[in-house]
Rosetta silent file (secondary structure, phi, psi, omega in degrees, C-alpha in Angstrom):
SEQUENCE: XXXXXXXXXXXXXXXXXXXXXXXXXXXXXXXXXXXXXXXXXXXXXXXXXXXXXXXXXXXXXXXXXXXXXXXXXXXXXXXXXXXXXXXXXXXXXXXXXXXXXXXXXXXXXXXXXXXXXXXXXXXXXXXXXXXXXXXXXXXXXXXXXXXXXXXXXXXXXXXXXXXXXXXXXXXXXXXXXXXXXXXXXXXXXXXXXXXXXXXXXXXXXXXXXXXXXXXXXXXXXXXXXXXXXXXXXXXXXXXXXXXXXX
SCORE:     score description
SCORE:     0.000 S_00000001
   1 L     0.000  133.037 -170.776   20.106   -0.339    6.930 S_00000001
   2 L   -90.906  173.150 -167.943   21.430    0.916    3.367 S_00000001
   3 L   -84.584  177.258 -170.788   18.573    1.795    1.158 S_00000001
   4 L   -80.821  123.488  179.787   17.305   -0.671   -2.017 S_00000001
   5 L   -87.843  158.912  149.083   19.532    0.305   -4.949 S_00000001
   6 L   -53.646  139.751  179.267   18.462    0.213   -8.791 S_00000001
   7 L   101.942  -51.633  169.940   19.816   -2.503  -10.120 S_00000001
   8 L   -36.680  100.242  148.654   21.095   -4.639   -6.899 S_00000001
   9 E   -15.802  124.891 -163.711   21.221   -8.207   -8.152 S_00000001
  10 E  -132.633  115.083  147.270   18.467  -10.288   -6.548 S_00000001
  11 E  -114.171  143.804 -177.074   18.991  -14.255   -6.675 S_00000001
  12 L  -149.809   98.514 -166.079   16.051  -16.555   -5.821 S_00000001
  13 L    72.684   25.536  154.627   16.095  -19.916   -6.448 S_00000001
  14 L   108.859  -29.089  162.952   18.755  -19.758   -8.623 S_00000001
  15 L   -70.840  144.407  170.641   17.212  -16.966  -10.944 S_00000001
  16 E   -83.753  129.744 -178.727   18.398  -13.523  -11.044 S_00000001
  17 E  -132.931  164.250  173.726   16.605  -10.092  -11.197 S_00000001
  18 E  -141.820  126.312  173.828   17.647   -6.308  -10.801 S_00000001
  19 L   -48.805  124.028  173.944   15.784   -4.055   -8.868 S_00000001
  20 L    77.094   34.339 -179.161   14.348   -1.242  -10.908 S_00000001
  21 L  -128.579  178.574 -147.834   14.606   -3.069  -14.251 S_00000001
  22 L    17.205 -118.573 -162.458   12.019   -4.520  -16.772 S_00000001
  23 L  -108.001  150.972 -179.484    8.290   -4.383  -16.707 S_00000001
  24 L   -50.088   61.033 -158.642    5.952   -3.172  -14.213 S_00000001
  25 L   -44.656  110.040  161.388    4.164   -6.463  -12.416 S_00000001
  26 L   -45.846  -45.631 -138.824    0.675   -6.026  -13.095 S_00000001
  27 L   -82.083  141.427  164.163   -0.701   -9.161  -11.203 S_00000001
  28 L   -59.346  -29.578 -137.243   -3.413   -7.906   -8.507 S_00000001
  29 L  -107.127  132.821  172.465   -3.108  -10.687   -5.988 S_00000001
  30 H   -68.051  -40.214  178.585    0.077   -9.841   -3.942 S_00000001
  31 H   -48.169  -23.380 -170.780    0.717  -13.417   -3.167 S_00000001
  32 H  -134.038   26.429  151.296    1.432  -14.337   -6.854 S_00000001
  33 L   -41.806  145.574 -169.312    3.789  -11.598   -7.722 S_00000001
  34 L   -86.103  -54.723 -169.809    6.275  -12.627   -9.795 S_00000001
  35 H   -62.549  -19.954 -177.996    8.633   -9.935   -7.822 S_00000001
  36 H   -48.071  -17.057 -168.336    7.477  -10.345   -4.177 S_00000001
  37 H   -95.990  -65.062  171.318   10.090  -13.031   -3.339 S_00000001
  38 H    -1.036  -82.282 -174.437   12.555  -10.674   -5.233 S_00000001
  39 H   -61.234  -34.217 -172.840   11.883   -7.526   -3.302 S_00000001
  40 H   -74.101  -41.426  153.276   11.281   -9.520    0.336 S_00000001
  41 H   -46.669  -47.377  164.573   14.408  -10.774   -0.368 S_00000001
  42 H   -62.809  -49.395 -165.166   16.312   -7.627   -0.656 S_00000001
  43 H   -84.539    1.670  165.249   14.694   -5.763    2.096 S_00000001
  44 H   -87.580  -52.016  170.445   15.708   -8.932    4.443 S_00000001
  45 H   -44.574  -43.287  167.260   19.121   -8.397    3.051 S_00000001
  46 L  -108.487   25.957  177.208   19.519   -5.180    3.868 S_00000001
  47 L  -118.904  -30.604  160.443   17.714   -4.934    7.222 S_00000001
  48 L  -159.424  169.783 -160.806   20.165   -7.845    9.072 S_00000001
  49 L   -87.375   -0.217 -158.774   23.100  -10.216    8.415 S_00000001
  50 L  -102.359  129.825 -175.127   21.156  -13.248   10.475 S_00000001
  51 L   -80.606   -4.251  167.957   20.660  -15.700    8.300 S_00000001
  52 L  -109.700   93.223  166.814   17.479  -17.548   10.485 S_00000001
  53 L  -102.224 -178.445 -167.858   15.037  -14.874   10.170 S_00000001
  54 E  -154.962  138.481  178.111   11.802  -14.422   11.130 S_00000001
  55 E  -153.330  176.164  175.341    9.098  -11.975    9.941 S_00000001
  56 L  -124.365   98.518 -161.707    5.638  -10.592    9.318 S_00000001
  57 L  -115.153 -140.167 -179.489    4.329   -9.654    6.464 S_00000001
  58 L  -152.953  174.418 -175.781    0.652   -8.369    5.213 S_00000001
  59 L  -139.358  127.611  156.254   -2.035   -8.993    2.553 S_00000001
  60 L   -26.416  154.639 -153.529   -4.793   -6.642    1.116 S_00000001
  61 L   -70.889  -67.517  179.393   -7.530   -6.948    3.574 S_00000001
  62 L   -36.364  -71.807 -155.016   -9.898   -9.086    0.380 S_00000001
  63 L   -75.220   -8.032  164.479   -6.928  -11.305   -0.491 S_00000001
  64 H   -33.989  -47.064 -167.798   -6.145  -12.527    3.311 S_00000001
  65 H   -74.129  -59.112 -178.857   -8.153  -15.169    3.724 S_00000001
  66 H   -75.485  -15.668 -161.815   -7.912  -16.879    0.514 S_00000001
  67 H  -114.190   -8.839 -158.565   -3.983  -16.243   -0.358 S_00000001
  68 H   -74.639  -23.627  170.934   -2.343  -16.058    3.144 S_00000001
  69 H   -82.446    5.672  165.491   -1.122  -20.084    3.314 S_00000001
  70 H   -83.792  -38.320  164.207   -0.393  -19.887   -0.135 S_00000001
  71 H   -53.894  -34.014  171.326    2.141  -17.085    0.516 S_00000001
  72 H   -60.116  -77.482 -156.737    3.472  -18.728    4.067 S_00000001
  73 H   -37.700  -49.306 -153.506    4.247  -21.803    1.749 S_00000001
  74 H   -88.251  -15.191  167.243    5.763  -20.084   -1.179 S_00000001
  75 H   -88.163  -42.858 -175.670    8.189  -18.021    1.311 S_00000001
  76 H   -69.255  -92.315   25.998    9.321  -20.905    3.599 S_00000001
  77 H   166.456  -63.877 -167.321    9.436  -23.173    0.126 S_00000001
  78 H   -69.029  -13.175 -161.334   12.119  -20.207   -1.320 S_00000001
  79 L    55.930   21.009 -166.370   14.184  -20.348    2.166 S_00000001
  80 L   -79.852  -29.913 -173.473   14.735  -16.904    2.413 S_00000001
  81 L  -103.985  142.345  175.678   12.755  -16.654    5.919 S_00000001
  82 L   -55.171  -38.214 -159.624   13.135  -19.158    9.082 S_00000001
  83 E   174.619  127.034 -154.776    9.379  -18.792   10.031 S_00000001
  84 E  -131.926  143.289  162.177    6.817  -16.008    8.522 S_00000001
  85 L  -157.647  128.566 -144.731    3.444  -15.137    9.618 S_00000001
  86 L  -102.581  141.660  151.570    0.653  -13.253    7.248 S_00000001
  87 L  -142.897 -178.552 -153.662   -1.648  -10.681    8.500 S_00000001
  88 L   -89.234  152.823 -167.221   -4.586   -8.459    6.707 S_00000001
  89 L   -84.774 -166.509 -156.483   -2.843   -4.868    5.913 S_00000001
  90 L    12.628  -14.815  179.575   -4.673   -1.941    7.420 S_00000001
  91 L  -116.427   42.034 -176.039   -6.456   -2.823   10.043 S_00000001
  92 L  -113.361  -17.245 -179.204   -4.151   -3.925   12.107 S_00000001
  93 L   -72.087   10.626  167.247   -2.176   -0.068   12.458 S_00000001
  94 L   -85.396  162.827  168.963   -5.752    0.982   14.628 S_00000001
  95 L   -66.727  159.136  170.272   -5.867    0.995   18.397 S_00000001
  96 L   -47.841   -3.895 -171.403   -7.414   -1.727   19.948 S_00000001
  97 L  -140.225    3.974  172.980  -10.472   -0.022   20.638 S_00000001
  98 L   -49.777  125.177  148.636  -11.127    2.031   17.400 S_00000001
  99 L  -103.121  131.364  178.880  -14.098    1.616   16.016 S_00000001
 100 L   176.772 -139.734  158.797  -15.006    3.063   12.435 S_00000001
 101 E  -116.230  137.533  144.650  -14.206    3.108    8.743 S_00000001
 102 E  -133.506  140.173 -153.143  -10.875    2.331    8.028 S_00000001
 103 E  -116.574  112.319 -169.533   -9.463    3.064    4.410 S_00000001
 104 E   -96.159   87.178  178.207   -6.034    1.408    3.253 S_00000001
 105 L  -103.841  120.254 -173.271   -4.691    3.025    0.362 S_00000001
 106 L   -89.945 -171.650 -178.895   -1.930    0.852   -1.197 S_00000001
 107 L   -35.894  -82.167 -172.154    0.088    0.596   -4.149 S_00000001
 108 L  -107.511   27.308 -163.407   -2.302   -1.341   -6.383 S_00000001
 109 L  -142.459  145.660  136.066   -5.411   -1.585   -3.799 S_00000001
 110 E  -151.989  124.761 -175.660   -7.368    0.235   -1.570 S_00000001
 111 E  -120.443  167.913 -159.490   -9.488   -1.502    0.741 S_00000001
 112 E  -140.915  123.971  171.988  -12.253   -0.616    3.212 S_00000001
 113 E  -132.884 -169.251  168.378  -13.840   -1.856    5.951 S_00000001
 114 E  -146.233  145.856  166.359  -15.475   -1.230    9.171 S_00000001
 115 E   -61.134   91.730  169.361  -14.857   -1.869   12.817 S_00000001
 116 L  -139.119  155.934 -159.880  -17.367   -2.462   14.969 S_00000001
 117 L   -79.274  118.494  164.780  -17.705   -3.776   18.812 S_00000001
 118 E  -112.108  110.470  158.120  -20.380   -7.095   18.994 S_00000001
 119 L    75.037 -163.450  173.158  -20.024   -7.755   22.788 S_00000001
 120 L   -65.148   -6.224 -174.541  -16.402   -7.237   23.825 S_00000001
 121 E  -125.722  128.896  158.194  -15.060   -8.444   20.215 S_00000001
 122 L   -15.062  152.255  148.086  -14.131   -6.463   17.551 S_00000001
 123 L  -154.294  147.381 -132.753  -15.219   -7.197   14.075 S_00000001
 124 E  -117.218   80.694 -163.152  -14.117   -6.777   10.805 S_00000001
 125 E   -92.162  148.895  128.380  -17.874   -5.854    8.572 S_00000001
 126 E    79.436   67.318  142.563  -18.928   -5.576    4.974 S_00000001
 127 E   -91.343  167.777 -133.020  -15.241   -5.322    3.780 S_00000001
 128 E   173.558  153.541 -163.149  -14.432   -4.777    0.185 S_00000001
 129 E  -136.482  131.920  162.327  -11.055   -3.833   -2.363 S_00000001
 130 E  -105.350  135.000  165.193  -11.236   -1.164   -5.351 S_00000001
 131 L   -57.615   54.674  131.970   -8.245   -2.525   -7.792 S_00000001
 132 L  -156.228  147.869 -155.789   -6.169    1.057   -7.703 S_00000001
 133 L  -117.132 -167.638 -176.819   -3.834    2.470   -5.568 S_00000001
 134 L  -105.183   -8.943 -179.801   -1.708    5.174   -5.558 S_00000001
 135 H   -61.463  -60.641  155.604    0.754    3.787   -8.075 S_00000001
 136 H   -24.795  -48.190 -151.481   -2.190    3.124  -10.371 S_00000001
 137 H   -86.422  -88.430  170.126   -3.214    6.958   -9.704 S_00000001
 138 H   -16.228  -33.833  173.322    0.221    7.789  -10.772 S_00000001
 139 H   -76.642  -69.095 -170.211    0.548    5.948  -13.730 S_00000001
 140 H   -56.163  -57.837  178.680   -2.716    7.915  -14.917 S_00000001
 141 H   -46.380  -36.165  171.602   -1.740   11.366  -13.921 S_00000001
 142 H   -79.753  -20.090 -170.575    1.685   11.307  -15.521 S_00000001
 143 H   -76.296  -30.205  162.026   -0.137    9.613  -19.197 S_00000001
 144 L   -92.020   27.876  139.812   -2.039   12.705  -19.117 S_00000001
 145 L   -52.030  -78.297 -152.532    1.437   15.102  -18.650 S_00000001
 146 L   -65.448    7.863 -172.500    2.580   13.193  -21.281 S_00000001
 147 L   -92.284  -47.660 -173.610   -0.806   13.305  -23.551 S_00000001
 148 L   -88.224    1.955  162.747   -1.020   17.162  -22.782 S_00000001
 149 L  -138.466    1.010  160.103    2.438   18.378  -22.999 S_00000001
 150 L    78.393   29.509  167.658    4.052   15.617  -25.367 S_00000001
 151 L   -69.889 -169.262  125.777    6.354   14.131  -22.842 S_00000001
 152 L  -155.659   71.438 -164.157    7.617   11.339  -21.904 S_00000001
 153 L   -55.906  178.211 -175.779    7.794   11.138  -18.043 S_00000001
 154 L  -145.581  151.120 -174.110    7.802    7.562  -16.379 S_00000001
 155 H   -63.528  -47.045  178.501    4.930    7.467  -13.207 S_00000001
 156 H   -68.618   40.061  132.778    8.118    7.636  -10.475 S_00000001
 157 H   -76.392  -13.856 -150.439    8.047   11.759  -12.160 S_00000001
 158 L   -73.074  -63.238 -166.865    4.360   12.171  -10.392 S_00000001
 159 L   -40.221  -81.254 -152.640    5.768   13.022   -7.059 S_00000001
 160 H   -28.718  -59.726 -163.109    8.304   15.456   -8.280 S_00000001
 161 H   -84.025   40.607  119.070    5.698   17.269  -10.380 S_00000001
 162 H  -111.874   15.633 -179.254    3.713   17.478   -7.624 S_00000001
 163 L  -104.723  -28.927 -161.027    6.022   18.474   -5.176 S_00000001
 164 L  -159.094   21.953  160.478    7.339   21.117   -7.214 S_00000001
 165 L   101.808 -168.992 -173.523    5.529   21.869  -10.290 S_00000001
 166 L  -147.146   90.223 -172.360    6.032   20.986  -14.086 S_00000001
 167 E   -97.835  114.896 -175.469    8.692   23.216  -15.742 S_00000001
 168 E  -126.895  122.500 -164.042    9.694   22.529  -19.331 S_00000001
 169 L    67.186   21.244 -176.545   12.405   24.736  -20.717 S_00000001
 170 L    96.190  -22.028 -177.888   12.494   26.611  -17.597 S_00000001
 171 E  -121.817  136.472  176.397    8.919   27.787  -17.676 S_00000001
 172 E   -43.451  121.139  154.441    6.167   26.451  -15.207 S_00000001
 173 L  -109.900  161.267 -175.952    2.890   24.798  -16.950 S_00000001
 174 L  -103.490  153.348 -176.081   -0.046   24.628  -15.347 S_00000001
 175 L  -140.826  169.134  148.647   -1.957   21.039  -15.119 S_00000001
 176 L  -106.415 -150.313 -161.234   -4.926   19.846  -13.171 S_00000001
 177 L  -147.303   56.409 -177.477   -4.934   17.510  -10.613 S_00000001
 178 H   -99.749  -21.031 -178.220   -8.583   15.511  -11.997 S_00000001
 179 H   -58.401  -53.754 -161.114   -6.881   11.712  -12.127 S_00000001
 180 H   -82.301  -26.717  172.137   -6.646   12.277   -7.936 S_00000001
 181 H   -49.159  -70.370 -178.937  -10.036   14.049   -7.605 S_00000001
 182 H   -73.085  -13.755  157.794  -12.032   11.952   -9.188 S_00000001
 183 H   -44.704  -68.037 -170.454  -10.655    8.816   -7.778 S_00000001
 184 H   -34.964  -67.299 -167.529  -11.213   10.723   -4.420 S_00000001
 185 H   -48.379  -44.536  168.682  -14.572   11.432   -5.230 S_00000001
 186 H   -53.054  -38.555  170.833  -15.834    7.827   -6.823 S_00000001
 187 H   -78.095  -33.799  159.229  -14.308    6.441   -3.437 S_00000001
 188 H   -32.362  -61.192  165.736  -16.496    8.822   -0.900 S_00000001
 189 H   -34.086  -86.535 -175.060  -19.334    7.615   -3.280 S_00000001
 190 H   -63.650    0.473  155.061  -19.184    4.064   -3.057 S_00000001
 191 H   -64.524  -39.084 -165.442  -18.453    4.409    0.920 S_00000001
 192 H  -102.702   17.321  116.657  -21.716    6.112    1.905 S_00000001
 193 H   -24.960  -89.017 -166.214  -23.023    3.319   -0.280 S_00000001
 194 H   -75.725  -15.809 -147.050  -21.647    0.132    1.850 S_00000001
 195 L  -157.606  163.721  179.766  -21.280    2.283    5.480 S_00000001
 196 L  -102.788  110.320 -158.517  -23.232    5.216    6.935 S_00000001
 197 L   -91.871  -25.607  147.539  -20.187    7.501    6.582 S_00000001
 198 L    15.447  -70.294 -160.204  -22.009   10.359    8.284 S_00000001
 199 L  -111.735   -3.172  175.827  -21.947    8.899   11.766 S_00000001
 200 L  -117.380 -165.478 -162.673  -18.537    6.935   12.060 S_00000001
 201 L   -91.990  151.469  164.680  -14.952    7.860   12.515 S_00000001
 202 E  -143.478  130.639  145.763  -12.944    7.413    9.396 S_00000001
 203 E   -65.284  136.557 -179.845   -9.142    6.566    9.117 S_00000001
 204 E  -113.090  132.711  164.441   -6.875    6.920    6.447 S_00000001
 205 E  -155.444  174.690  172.559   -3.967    4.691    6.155 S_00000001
 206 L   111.385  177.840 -179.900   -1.462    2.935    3.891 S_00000001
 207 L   -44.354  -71.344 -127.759    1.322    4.473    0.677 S_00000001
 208 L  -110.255   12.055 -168.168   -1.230    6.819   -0.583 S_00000001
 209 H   -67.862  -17.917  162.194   -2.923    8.018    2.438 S_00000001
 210 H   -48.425  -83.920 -171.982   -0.457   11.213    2.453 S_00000001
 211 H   -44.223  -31.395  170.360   -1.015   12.379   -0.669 S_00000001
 212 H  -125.956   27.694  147.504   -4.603   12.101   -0.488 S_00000001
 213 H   -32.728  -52.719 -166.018   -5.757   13.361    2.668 S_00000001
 214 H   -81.120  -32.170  163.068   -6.116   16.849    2.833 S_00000001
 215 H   -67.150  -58.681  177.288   -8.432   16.248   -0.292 S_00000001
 216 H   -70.243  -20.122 -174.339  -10.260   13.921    1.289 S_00000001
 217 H   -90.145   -2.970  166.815  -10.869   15.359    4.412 S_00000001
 218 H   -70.804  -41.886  166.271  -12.030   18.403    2.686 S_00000001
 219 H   -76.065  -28.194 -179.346  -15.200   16.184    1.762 S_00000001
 220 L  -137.910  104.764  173.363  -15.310   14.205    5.006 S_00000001
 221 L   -35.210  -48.038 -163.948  -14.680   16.565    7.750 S_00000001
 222 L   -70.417  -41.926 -178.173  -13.980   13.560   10.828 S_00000001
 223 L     0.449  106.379 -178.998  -11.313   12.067    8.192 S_00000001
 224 E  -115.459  151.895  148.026   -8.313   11.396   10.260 S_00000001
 225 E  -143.755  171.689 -152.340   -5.263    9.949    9.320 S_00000001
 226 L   -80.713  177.374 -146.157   -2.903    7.477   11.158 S_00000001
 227 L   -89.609  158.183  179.917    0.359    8.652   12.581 S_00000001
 228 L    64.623    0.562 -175.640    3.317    7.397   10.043 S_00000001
 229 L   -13.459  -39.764 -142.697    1.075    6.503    7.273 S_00000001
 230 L  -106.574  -38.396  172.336    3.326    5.024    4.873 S_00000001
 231 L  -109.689   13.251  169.691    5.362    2.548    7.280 S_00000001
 232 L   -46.330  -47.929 -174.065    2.081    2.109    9.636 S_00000001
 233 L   -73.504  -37.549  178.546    1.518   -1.356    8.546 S_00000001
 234 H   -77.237   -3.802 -174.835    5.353   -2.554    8.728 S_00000001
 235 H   -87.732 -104.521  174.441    5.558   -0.707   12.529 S_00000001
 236 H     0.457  -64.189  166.060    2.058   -2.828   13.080 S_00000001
 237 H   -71.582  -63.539  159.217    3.800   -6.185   11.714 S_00000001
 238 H   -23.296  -60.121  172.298    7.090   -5.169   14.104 S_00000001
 239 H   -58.866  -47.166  157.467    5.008   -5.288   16.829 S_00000001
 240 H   -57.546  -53.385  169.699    3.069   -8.158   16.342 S_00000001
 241 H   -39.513  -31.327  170.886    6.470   -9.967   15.339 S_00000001
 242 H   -76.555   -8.865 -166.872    8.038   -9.003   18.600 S_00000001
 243 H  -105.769   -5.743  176.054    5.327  -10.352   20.708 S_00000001
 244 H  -114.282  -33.547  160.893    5.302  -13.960   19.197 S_00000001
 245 L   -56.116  -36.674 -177.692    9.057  -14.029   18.362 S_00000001
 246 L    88.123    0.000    0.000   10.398  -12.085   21.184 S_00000001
């Protein structure tokens, strides 16, 4: 599969778009992205030539319920997929027998629930969404680069300059890292709020669970995170797709 270029022409439904061009899509609800047909479209394109596809795709845990037949409709309705089926993102990458907290941090979400056994079935309690992500995170951390050193970096710079520093003219500056801290910290908060965080297992999973692990698990010791983090949910939707599709 070739990778998503900048630029690659997208048409859908007769309009055109190019991948990594104009403004940043804001809208919270995944379902009513302007770009989502855009982007599913591409990544069908370049994952197989068969034109009757068939796939699985996910929803913030909060927005499941209420948006997933509006999203089945609005993808078979564009024709890119033969037959689609929505499930809630993170908690479907646990084992079958997990019990805990599990913490999804996406793009422009991160939701939280908890697992627990009633009788032999699973259940999904007291779940719950904070509106930022790691993109969101990203966004902040580079406007203060550019507030405190007079740049003007775009949010895909954060990884680099955290991967490798922040050199301007050749010589290293020093920054701090308080946009991911305090995020960290506000979410810990409002956990042992809703969940006794104390006494259960907690998972990390989802885009930003890499980056902000080792920070978090410095505050909550059991913190685990899931194997693959980043493509956990599309491995999760592969599997489920293979077992009703074949």
């Amino acid at each position: 599969m070739s990778g998503l270029l900048k630029s690659d022409p997208v048409n859908v439904g007769g309009r055109v778009k190019y991948l990594g061009e104009g403004q940043f899509d804001t809208e919270i609800r995944k379902a009513y992205k302007e770009s989502y047909l855009y982007l599913l479209k591409t990544a069908v394109q370049k994952s197989t030539l068969d034109k009757n596809t068939n796939a699985v795709v996910g929803l913030p845990l909060m927005q499941y319920k209420e948006d997933k037949q509006y999203l089945i409709n609005r993808i078979l309705q564009s024709g890119i997929l033969q037959d689609v089926d929505v499930l809630p993102e993170g908690i479907m990458t646990v084992d079958a027998d997990y019990e805990g907290i599990v913490i999804d941090i996406g793009g422009g979400t991160t939701d939280i629930c908890l697992l627990q056994f009633e009788g032999n079935r699973r259940k999904t309690l007291m779940p719950y969404s904070i509106p930022n992500g790691i993109l969101s995170l990203e966004s902040d951390f580079v406007n203060y680069i550019n507030s405190k050193f007079g740049l003007d970096l775009l949010p895909a710079d954060a990884d680099r300059i955290l991967r490798s520093g922040l050199y301007i003219n050749g010589e290293q500056q020093y920054f701090n890292l308080d946009v991911y801290r305090e995020f960290i910290e506000n979410l810990i908060s409002r956990i042992r709020i809703e969940y006794s965080l104390k006494t259960n297992k907690v998972i990390l999973v989802g885009g930003g669970a890499s980056r902000l692990y080792n920070s978090f698990k410095k505050r909550v010791p059991q913190a685990e995170i899931i194997n693959n983090s980043f493509f956990a949910n599309a491995v999760a939707f592969e599997d489920y797709g293979r077992s009703i599709w074949g």
